[in-house]
C-alpha positions in Angstrom: 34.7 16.5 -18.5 33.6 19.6 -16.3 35.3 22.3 -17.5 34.5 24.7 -14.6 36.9 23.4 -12.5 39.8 23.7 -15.5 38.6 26.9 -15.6 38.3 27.6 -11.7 42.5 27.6 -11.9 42.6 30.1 -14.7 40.0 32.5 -13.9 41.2 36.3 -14.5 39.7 39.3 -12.4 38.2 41.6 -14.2 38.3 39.7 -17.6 34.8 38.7 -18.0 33.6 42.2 -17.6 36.7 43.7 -20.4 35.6 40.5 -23.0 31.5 41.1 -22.9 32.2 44.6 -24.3 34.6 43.7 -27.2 32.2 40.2 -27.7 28.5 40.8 -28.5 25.8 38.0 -30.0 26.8 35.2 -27.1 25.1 32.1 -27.0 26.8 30.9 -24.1 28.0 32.9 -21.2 31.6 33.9 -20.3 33.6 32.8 -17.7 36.6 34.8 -18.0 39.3 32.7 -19.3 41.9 34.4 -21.6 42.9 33.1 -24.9 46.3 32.1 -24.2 45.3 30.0 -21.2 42.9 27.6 -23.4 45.5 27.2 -26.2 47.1 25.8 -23.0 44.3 23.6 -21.6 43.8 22.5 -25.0 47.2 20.7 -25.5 46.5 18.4 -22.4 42.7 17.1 -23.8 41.5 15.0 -27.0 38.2 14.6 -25.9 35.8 17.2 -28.0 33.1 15.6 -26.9 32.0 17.8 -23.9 29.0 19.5 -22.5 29.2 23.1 -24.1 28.1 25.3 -20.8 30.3 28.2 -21.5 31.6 30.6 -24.3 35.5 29.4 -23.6 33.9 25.9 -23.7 33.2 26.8 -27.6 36.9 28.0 -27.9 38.2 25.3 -26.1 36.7 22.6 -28.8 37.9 24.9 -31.6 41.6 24.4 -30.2 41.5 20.7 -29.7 40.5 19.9 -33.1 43.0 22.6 -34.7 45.7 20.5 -32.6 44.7 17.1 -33.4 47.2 15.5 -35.6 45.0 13.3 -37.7 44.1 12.9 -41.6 42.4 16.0 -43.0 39.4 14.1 -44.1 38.8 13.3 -40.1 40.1 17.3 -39.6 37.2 18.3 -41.9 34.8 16.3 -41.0 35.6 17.8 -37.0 35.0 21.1 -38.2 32.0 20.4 -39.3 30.9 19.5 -36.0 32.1 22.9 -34.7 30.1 25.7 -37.0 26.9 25.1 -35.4 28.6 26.4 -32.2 30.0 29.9 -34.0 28.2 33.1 -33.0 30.8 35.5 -32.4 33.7 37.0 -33.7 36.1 35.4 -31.9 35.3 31.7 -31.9 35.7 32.0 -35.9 39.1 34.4 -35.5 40.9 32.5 -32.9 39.9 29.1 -34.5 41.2 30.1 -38.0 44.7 31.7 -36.5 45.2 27.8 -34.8 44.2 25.8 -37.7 47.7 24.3 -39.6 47.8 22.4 -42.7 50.2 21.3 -44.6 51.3 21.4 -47.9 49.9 18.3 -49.2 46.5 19.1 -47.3 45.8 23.1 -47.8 44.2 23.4 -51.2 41.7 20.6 -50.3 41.1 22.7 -47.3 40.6 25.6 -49.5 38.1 23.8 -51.0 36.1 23.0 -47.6 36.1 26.9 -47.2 34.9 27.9 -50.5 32.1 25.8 -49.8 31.3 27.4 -46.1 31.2 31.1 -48.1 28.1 30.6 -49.3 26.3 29.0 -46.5 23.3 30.7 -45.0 25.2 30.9 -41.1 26.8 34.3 -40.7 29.8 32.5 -38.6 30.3 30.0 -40.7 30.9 32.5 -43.8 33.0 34.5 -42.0 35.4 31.9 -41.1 35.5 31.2 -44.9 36.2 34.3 -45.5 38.7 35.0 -42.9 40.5 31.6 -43.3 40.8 32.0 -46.7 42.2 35.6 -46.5 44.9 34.2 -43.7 46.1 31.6 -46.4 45.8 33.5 -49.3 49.6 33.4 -50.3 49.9 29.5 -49.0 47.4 28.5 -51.7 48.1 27.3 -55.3 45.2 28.6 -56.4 45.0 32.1 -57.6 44.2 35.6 -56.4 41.8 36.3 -58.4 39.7 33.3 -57.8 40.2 33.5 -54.3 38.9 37.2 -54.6 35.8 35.8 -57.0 34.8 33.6 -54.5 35.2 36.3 -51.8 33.7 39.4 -53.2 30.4 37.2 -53.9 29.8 36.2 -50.2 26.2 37.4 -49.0 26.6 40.8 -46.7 23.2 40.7 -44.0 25.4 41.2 -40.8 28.0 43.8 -39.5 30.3 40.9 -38.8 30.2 39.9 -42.4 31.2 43.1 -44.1 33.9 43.8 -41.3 35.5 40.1 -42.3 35.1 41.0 -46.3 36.3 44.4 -45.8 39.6 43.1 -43.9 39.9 40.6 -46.4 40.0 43.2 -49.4 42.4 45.7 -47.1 44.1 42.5 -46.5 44.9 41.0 -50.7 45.0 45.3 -51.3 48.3 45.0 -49.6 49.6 41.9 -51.0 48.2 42.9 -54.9 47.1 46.6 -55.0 46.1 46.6 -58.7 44.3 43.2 -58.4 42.1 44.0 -55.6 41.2 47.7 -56.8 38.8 46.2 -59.3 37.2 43.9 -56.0 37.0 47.0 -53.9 34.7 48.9 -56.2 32.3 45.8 -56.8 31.6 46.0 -53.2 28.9 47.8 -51.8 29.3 51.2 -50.2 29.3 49.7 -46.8 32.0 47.2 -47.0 34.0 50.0 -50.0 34.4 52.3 -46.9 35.1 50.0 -44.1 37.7 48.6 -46.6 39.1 52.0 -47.4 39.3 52.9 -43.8 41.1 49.5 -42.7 43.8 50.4 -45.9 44.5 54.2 -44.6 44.7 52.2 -41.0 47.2 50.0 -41.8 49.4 52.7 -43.2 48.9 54.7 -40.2 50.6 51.8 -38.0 
């Protein structure tokens, strides 16, 4: 499949140049192709097998296997052949915000991404992190273990302490007394990016 000439029908003036600001630490480059429009190209391919050439290329594969309606072992086992490609932001955010399971299948997910937090790839932990936060009130299992599991995660990269802090500002506003304790374990970096994110949200 070439995807530059998919891509060729969707390209956006002036995108390519707007997304390298807000997108840093590429390992492919962009060739200006909004969101919307690969959720879009996505639901016409179930091929995942492709060349990856471009950054949307990495998206692209993200929203083919979040569509596929197929066992959750085969799900799983998918997604694992998609963390290599993680190295921004957005590949983990967008992929996490298009993944669906249901009820019978999400705490054996959660157990997938318990796993990923302590992995030694910065992506990979913060789509742990971030999928878990999303879900966090679809889960059986508890706040508070979700939170252990959480609070532990390795911080060595910006990206990591912005996901952990937006998780805690995140379970702050579903149980403030619960995640109180969490907030103060954290260190100061990820304390005052969560803080922050908490007098944010009540700006809004």
């Amino acid at each position: 499949m070439n995807t530059k000439e998919l891509y060729d029908r969707h390209c956006v003036k002036n995108i390519k140049a707007f997304s390298q600001k807000l997108i840093p630490n590429l390992d492919y480059p962009l060739y200006g192709v909004q969101v919307p429009i690969l959720r879009e190209i996505a639901k016409t391919i179930e091929d995942v097998d492709f060349k990856i050439v471009y950054h949307e290329d990495v998206l692209l594969r993200g929203f083919i296997i979040a569509k596929k309606k197929i066992p959750i072992e085969e799900k799983l086992h998918l997604l694992d052949t998609q963390l290599d490609l993680l190295s921004t932001w957005d590949e983990t955010d967008t992929l996490v915000s298009s993944l669906k399971f249901g009820k019978k299948e999400i705490d054996k997910a959660y157990e997938y991404f318990c796993a990923l937090l302590s992995d030694e790839r910065i992506y990979v932990r913060r789509i742990a992190v971030v999928w878990i936060m999303s879900n966090r009130n679809k889960l059986s299992v508890p706040l508070k273990e979700q939170l252990d599991g959480i609070i532990k995660v390795k911080n060595d990269d910006y990206y990591i302490a912005m996901a952990i802090a937006w998780a805690l500002s995140s379970y702050y506003i579903t149980d403030r007394k619960l995640t109180e304790s969490y907030i103060e374990k954290a260190d100061e970096v990820i304390t005052k990016m969560t803080i922050q994110k908490i007098r944010d949200s009540r700006r809004c």
